[in-house]
N, C-alpha and C positions, 0 to 999 in steps of 0.2 A: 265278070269275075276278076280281071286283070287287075280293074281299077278297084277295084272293092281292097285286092290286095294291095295296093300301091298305098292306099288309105292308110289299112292297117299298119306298113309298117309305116310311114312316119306318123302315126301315135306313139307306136310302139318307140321309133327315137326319139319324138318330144317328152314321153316318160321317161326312158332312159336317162334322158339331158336333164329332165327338172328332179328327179334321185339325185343325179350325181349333182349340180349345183344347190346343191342344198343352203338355204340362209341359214345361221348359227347365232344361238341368242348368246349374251355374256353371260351364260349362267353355266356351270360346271359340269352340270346335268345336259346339257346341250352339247358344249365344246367336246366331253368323254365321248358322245358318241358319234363322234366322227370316226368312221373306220379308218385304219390305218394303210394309207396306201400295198400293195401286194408285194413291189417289188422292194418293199427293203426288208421284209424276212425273209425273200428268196435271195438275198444276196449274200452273206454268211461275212465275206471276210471285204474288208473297206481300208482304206489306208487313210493316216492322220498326220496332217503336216504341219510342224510350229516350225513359223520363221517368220521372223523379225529383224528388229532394228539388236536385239538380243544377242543375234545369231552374229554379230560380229565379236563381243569376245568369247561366246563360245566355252565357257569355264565358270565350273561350279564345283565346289566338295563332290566326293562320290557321294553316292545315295542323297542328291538334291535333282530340285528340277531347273534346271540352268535357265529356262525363260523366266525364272523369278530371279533374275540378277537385281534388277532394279531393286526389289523390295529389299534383298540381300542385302545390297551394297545401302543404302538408306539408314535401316535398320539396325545393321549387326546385329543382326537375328537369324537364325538357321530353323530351320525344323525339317526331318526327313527323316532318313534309316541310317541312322549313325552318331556318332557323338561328334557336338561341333563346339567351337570356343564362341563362337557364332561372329566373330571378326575377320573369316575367312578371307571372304569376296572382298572386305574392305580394304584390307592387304594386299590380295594380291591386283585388286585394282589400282591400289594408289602407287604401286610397284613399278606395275604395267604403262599405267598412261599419267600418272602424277597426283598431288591432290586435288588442284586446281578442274580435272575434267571433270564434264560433268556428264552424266548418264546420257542424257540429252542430246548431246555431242554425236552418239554414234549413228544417228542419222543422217547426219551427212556423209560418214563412211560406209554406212549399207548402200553401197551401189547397185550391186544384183546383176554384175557385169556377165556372168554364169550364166544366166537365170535361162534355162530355153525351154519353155513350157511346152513345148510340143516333146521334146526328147525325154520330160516327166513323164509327159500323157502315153508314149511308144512304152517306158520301164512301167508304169502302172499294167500297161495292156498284157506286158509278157509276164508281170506277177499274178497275174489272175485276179486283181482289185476288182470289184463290181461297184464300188462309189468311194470317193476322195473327199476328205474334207481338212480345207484349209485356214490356216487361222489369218481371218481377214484383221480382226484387233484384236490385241492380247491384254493383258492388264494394265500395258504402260500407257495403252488409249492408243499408241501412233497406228493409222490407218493405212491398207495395203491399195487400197483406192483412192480416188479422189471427194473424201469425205471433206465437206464443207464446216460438219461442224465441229470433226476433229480439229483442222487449222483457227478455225474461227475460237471455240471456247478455252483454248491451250494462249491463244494469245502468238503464236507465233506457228510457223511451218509446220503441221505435224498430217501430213500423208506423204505415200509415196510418187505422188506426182507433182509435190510443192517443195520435197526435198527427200535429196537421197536417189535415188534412181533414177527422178524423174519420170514415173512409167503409169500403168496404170497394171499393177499387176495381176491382180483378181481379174481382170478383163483378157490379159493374157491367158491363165490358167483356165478359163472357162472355156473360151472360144477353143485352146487346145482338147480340151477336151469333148466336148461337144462335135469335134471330128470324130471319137469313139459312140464305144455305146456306154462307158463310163459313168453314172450318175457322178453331180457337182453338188460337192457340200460345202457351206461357211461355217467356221467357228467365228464366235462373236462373245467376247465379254460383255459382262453384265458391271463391274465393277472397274473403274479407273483409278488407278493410286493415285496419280497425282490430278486429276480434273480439279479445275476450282467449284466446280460444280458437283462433287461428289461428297460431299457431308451433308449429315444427319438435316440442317435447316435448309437445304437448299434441293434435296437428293427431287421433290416433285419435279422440282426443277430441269435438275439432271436429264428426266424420266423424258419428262413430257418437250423437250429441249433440244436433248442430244440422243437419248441410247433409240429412244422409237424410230425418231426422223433416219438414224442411220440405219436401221433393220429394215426399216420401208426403203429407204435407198437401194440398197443390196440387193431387195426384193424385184423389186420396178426395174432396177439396173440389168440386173443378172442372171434373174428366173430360177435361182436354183431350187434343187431336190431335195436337199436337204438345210436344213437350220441349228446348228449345234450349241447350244449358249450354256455360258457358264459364269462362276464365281456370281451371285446374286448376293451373298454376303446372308446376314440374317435378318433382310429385309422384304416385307411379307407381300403378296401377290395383288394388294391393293397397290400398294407404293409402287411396284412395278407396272401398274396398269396390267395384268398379264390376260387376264379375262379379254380387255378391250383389243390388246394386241390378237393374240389368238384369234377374235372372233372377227378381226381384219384379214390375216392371214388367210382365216381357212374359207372367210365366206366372199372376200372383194377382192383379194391381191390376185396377181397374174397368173400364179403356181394352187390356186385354192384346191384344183382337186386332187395334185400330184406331190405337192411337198410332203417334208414328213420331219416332226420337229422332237426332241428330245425332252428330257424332264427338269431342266437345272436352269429354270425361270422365278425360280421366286424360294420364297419359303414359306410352301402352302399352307395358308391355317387353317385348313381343315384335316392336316394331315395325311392328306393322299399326294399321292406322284401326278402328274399333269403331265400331257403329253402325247404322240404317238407310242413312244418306247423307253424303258428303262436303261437308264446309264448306270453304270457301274466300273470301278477305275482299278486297277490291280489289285482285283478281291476274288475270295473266292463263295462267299455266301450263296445261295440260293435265292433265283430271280421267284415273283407270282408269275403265274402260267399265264394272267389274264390280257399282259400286252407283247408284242415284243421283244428281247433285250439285247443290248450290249454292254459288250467289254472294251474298254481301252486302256491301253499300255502302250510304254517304249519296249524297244528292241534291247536298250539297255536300262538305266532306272531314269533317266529325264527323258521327257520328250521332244525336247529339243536338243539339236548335236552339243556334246560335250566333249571337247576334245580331252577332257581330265579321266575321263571313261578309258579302260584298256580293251584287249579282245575280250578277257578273261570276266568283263563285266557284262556282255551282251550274249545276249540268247543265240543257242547254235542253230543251224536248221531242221536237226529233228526237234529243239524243245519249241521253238514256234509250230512245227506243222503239228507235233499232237498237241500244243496249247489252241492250236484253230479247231482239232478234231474235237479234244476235250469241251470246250466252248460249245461249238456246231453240235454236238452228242444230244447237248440237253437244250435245245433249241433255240441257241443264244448265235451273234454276231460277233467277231472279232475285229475293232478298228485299231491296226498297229500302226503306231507314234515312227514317223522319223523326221530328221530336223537337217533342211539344206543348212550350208554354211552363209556366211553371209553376202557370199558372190552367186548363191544362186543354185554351188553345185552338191550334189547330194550324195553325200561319202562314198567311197568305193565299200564298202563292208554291210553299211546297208544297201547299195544295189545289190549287192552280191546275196544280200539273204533274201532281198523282195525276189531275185531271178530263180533263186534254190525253191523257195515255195510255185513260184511260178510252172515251174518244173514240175515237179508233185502234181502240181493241181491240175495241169497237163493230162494224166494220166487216173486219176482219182478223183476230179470235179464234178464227176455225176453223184459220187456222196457227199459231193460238200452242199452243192447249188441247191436250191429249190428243196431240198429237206425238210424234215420235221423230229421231233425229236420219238422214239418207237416206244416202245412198252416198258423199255429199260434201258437205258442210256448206256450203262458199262457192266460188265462180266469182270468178278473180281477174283484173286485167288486167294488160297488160305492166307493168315497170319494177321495181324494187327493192322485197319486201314486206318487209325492217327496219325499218323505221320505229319511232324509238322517242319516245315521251314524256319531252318535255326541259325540262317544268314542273314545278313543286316539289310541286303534289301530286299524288301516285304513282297512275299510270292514270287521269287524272283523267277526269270523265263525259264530259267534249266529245273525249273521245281518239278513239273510235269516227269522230265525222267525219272526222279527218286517214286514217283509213283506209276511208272513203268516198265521202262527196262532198267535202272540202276539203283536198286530197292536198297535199305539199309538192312541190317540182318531180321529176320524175324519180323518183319513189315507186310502185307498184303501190296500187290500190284494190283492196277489195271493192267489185265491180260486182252481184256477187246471194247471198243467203243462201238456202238449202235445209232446210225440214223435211219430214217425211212424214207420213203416216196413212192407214191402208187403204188404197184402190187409188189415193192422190191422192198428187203432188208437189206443193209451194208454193212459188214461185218470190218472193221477195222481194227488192225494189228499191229500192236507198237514192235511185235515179234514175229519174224516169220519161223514158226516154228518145224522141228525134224519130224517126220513122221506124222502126225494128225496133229487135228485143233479140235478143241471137243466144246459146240455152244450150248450152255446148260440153259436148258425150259426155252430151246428150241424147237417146233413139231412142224416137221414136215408135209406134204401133200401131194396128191396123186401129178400135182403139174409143179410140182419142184422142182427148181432149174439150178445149180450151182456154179459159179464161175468167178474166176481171178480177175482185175481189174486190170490191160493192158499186156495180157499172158493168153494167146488163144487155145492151149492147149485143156483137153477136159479135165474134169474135175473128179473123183469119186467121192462117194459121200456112202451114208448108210445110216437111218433112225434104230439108236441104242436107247431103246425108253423114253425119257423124257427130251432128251439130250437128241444135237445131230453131228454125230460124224463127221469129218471131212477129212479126207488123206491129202496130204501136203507133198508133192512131187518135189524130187529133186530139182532145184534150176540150176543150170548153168549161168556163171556171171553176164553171158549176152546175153540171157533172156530175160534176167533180171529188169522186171521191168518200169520200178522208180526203187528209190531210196527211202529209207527214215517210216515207212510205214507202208504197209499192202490191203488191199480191199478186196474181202468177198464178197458177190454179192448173192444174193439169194432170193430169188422169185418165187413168188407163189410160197411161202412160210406162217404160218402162226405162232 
């Protein structure tokens, strides 16, 4: 009998094992259905990091994204959330360092003398981060590793171990990381401004040359969780090989059964999204239900630091934790943008709001984590919900208040956001309101349990018709137990 068992179960794991290594043909119909690993829709909120060789001047018009300096300054061309003469950067570059410098140049001043990857990976831990994803190359091609074919097809030094820090810094951020429970993600452009290899006659070239051999690097190198790519330009998923890649990744690389890769690899001509999960970049439209998705944004409008940015440009800590809640409600990820300077170190203003949401999540992470999105994502009140964002930068982070607690006259709020998990609903309130909260086409049950997130004191409640009750007890300031938003939860509900 013993052995008859012992049988059974290694079939049972050599099934298991031949499911999950599954071979994947290059066909679309093949690559879709790969399931999407589990842990990155239980992970909700992630942190996105640009830094470069960029991040040494630091300066861009408001409403730009300061890691496109290069294009910027090239070009005299602008495009963002504001009106530009679009000679900005040129200006105040040629101001700064002369005419004579050239972009180029600032790779031998990104030192990264700062840089301590372990004391990122302690600030991710206490923000509550569940995966980080960094930008190993940006669009100016310089590599945060020691990429062979960046130095090689540039014609001269271009990583950060051939010039500039001399380090290997992707190697650093990993290994720190991987001391947590943290997943590891890379950003990876699809597009090179200045490659000699990136034009229209040569782009196979590019493909099959440079952009693969480096994702396979990263891959083989690094092992990471995630793969984030972007700017593909409107070049179609032939040219990018994306099929052949993919079906490398998911069925022979190292990470095939655990990575999880995004959608901003080509430009599919069949029309569909490709991918584990939906990317989505300070919008607010509505994801399909069918994969996934994320959000990402800076803290203020670039994603890399801009010291041109004031306070008064960045998100406070209540408008990011309810832009996490809002996001998380309707079954989406939030990856927030912040950008070391170019020594490494990581502004005090964004530690300070990674550590406030930290805090929060502290206290209220049993509705963020492992959720889904419930019946009804938000509870609205009376009045007009168009409300739209009539500032220059598009959705900006404090938007979420005007559609909460800081309504314009005659406007509708979100009064409560909804996620779910096993038998619990989570009642989220951008308000803690005097006297009761009333959740409409809420119904109770004989094992109904109600209780405040981080407050042990009971709760009363009482089913009014359709609607549930709850009476709201006086707190005193010590028992207040986080800020910017409070969690009911609610067991056993329909």
């Amino acid at each position: 009998m013993k052995k008859a068992m012992l049988v059974f179960a290694a079939l049972f794991l050599m099934m298991g094992a031949s499911a999950q290594d599954k071979t994947y043909e290059q066909t679309w119909e093949s690559l879709d259905s790969r399931p999407t690993p589990s842990w990155f829709k239980d992970a909700k909120f992630g942190i996105f990091i640009h830094w470069g060789i960029y991040s040494v001047p630091m300066w861009s018009p408001k409403g730009t994204y300061q890691e496109w300096y290069k294009y910027w300054l090239d070009n005299k061309k602008l495009f963002g959330n504001g009106d530009f003469t679009g000679t900005e950067i040129y200006d105040y570059h040629t101001k700064m360092y002369g005419e004579d410098f050239n972009y180029n140049e600032f790779a031998r001043k990104f030192k990264a003398l700062d840089y301590d990857a372990d004391a990122w990976a302690k600030l991710f831990e206490k923000a509550g981060a569940k995966y980080i994803v960094l930008t190993t190359k940006h669009h100016d091609g310089y590599a945060l590793w020691p990429s062979k074919e960046a130095s090689r097809d540039y014609g001269r030094p271009w990583n950060s171990v051939e010039v500039g820090p001399k380090r290997d810094l992707v190697k650093e951020y990993t290994d720190a990381l991987r001391k947590t429970d943290i997943k590891v993600g890379f950003y990876i452009s699809c597009r090179e401004w200045e490659s000699p290899l990136y034009k229209p006659e040569l782009l196979d070239l590019y493909v099959s040359r440079h952009f693969i051999p480096q994702v396979k690097d990263l891959v083989n190198s690094y092992h990471p969780d995630l793969l984030w790519s972007d700017g593909p330009d409107n070049y179609s998923d032939s040219i990018w090989q994306t099929k052949k890649l993919f079906q490398w990744i998911y069925s022979e690389s190292p990470v095939k059964n655990t990575i999880v890769l995004n959608d901003r690899w080509a430009r599919f001509t069949d029309g569909k999204k490709h991918g584990d999960y939906y990317t989505r970049e300070y919008s607010t439209h509505a994801m399909p239900g069918d994969k996934p998705w994320e959000e990402c944004r800076g803290m203020g409008f670039s994603f890399s630091y801009n010291l041109n940015e004031d306070v008064e440009d960045y998100s406070s800590p209540q408008g990011l934790i309810l832009t996490l809640v809002n996001i998380v409600s309707k079954g989406g990820n939030l990856l927030l943008g912040i950008g070391p300077n170019g020594s490494g170190k990581i502004p005090p203003i964004m530690q300070e709001r990674l550590l406030q949401m930290g805090e929060w999540l502290k206290v209220n992470g049993e509705a963020i984590y492992g959720t889904h999105a419930w019946k009804q994502t938000e509870q609205w009140s009376k009045g007009d919900r168009n409300w739209k964002d009539k500032s220059k930068h598009y959705v900006g982070g404090n938007s979420i208040l005007k559609q909460t607690v800081d309504p314009d006259p005659g406007y509708a709020v979100k009064e409560i956001f909804f996620t779910a998990k096993e038998n619990s609903v989570y009642a989220i309130l951008p308000k803690l309101p005097e006297g009761k909260v009333i959740l409409k086409d809420v119904q109770s049950t004989r094992k109904t349990k109600v209780t405040m997130l981080g407050y042990d004191k009971k709760l009363q409640w009482k089913q009014n018709g359709k609607n549930l009750v709850i009476e709201v007890p006086v707190i005193s300031y010590n028992e207040v137990p986080c800020h910017y938003a409070w969690t009911l939860k609610l067991e056993n509900v329909e």
